[in-house]
C-alpha positions in Angstrom: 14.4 47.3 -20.9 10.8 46.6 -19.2 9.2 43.4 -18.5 6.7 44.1 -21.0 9.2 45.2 -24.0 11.2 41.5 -22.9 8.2 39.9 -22.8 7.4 41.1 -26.2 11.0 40.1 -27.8 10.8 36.8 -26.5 7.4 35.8 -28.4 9.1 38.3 -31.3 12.1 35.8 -31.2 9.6 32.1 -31.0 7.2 33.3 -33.7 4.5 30.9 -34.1 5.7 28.4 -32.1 2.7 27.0 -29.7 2.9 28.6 -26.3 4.8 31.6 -27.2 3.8 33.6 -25.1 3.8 31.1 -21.9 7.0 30.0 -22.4 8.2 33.6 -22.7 6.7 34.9 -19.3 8.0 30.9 -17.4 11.5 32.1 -19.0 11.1 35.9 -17.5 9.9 35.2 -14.3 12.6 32.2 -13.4 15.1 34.7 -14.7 13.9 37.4 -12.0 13.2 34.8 -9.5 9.6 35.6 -9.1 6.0 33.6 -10.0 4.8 34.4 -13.1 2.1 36.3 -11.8 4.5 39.0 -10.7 5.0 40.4 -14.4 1.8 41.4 -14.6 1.5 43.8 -11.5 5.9 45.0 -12.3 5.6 45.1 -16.5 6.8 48.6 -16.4 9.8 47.6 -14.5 13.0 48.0 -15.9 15.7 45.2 -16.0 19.4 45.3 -15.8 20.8 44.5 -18.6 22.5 40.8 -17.3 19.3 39.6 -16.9 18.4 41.0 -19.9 21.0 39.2 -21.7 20.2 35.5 -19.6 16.7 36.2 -21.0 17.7 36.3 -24.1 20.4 33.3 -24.1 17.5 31.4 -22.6 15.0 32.2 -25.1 17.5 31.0 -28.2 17.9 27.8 -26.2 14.0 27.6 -26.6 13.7 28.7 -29.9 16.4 25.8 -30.8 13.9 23.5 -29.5 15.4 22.4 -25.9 12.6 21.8 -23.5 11.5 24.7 -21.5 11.6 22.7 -18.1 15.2 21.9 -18.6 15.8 25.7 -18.8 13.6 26.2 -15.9 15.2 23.0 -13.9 11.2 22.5 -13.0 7.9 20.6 -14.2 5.0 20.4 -12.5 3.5 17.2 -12.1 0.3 16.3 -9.9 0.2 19.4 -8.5 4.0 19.2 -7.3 7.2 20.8 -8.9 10.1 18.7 -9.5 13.6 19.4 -10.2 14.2 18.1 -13.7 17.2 18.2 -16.4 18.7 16.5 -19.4 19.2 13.2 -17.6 15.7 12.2 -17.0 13.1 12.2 -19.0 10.2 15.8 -18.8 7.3 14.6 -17.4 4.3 14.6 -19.1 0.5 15.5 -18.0 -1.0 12.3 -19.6 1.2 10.5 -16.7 -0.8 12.2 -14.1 -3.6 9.4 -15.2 -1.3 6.5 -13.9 -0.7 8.2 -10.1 -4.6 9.3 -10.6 -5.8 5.6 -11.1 -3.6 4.0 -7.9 -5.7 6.5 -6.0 -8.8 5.3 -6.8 -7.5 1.6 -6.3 -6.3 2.4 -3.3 -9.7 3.7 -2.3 -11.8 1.2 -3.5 -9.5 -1.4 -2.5 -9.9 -2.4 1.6 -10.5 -0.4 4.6 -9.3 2.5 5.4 -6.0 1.1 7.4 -5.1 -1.1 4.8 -0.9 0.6 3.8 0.1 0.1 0.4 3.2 -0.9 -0.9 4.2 0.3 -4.4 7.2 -0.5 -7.4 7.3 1.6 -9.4 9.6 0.5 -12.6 11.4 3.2 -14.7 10.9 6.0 -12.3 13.1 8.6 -14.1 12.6 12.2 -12.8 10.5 10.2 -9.5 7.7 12.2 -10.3 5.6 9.2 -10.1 7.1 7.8 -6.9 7.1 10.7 -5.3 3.6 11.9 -6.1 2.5 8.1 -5.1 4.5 8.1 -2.1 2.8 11.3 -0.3 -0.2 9.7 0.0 -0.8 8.7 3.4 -2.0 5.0 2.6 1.6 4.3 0.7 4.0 2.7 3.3 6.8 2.3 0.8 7.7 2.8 -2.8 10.5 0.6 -4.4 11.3 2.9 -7.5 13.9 1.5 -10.2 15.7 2.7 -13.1 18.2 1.2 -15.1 19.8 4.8 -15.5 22.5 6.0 -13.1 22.0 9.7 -14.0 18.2 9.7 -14.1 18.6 8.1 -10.6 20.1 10.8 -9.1 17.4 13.4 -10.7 14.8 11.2 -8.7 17.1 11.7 -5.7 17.0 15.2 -5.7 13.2 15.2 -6.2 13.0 12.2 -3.0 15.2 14.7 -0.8 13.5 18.0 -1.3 9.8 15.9 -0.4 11.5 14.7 2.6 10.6 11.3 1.3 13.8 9.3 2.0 11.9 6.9 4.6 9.0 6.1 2.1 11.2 6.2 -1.3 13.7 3.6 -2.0 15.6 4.3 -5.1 17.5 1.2 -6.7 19.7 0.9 -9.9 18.3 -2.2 -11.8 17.6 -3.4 -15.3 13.3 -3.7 -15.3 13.0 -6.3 -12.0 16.4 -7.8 -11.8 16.7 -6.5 -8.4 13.4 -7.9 -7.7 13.3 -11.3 -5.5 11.3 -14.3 -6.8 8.2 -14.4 -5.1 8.0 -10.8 -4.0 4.5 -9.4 -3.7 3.5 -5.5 -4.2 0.1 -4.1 -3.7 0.8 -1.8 -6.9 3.1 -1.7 -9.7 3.4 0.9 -12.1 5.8 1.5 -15.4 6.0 4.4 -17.3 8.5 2.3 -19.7 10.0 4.1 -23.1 8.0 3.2 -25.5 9.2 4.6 -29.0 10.0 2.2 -31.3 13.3 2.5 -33.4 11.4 1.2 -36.7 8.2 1.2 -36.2 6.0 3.3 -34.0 8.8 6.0 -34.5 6.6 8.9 -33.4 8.9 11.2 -31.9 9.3 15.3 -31.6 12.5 16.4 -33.1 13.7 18.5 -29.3 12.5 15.7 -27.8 14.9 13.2 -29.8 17.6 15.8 -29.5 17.4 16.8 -25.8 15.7 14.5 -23.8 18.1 11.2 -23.0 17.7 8.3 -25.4 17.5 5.5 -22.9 14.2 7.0 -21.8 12.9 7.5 -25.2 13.2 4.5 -26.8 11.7 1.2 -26.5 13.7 -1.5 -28.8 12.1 -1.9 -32.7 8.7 -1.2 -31.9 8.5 0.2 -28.7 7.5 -2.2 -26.3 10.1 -4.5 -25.9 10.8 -3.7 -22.5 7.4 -3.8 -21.2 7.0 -7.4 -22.7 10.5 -8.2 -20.9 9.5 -6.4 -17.4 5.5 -8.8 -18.2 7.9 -12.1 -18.3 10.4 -11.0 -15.5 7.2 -10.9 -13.6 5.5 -13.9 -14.5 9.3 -16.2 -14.3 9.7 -14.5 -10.8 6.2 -14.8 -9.6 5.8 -11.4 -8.5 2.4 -11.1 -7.2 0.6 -7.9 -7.3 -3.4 -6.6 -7.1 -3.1 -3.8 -9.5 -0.4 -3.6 -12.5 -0.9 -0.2 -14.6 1.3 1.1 -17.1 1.5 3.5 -20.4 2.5 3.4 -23.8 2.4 5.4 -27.4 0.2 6.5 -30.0 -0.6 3.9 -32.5 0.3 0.7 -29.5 -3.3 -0.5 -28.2 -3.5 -3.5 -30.6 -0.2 -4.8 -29.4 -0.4 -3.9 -25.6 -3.9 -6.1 -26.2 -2.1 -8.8 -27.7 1.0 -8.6 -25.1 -1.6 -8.7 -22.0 -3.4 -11.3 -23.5 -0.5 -13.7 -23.7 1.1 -13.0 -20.2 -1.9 -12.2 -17.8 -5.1 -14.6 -16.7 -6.5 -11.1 -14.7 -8.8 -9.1 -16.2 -7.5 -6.2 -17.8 -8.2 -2.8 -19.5 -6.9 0.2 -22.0 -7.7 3.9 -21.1 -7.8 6.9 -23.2 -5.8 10.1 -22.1 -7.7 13.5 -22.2 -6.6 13.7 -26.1 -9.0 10.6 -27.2 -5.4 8.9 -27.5 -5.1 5.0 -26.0 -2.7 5.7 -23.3 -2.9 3.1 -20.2 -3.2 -0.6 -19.7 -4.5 -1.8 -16.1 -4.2 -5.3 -15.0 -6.5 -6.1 -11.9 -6.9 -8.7 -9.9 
């Protein structure tokens, strides 16, 4: 069979589904081992028929709803491709916001030899760490996740950066590893935040595939972050910046959380989708 006549069964077999046609030729080309480009210039290549078949398999796995990047075992995020698979969480684009906002802190913020150091809380995949980390201002990133598996998905992504200098992965529930009085330049959280009763917004594959203690965020989804606002404020954890995100339907009650835990200014952000999406917290 040729790469076009695959290429055509595989959006055949997804219907309607959104992407179709993407996910067809990101299945295809990880398959062959090529860039996705290369199906263009080779669609009159034939294919043998094992790959044929793992092209196939791969596409049901899609159609039943499992996350292309855990097919692929890669996301791109910031620019850079991570390892990923069902033991962290797939990271999103709206989370390129949080690693795009420390950059402009970090620029605005002192001269140009001033180092950084970061912690970053919930790190997951350590797409945010490591994307943070290879700036060339960040001395150190303390990344934590309560999640044994998830931290050794971040170690893979840490090791194939060359990062293990810079990165520091710990096991830790929020800050308990943290010492009283501890002071960070930066602190960011990318915390779950669906809620089990209310704020329940949720895509069925993601519910199914992706793991749970990622997803969800106690009864309305932001139980942790006011836990992780009072671990800070019982340890004193100083820090100049403080930026975070959270869910559709959330902004009244991150307002109300940050008003009751923080005397710094703060702010919410829209994504690119209109959607409230970050909180920053400022000295």
């Amino acid at each position: 069979m040729q790469v076009k006549e695959l290429l055509k069964t595989g959006k055949v077999l997804l219907g309607d589904r959104e992407n179709a046609s993407l996910d067809s030729e990101l299945v295809l080309a990880n398959v062959l081992g090529q860039p996705k480009e290369y199906l263009l210039s080779h669609s009159t290549d034939e294919i043998e028929p094992g790959l044929v078949e793992l092209f196939k398999k791969s596409m049901e796995r899609v159609k039943a709803g499992e996350p292309v990047a855990y097919i692929l075992n890669e996301k791109e995020f910031f620019g850079l491709n991570f390892f990923v698979d069902n033991r962290a969480l797939v990271p999103r684009p709206e989370t390129e916001q949080i690693v795009e906002r420390v950059f402009e802190f970090m620029e605005r913020e002192g001269n140009e030899d001033r180092i950084f150091r970061v912690l970053d809380v919930g790190t997951g995949s350590g797409n945010i760490a490591v994307a943070i980390a290879k700036h060339e201002r960040v001395s150190e990133v303390l990344a934590l996740d309560v999640d044994k598996d998830a931290l050794e998905v971040a170690r893979i992504n840490v090791q194939q950066f060359s990062l293990e200098q810079s990165v520091q992965l710990v096991e830790s529930d929020l800050l308990e590893v943290v010492e009283e009085g501890e002071k960070f330049d930066i602190i960011v959280a990318n915390l779950p935040y669906i809620g089990t009763v209310k704020n329940n917004y949720v895509s069925a594959s993601s519910e199914k595939y992706e793991p749970h203690v990622a997803l969800f965020g106690g009864e309305d989804g932001l139980e942790l972050y006011k836990k992780m606002f009072q671990q800070i404020i019982d340890k004193r954890i100083g820090f100049d910046l403080l930026i975070g995100e959270f869910g559709f339907a959330q902004e009244e009650n991150v307002c109300n959380i940050l008003s009751t835990n923080f005397v710094q200014s703060w702010k919410i952000e829209k994504d690119l989708a209109g959607i409230e999406r970050i909180f920053i917290v400022s000295k």
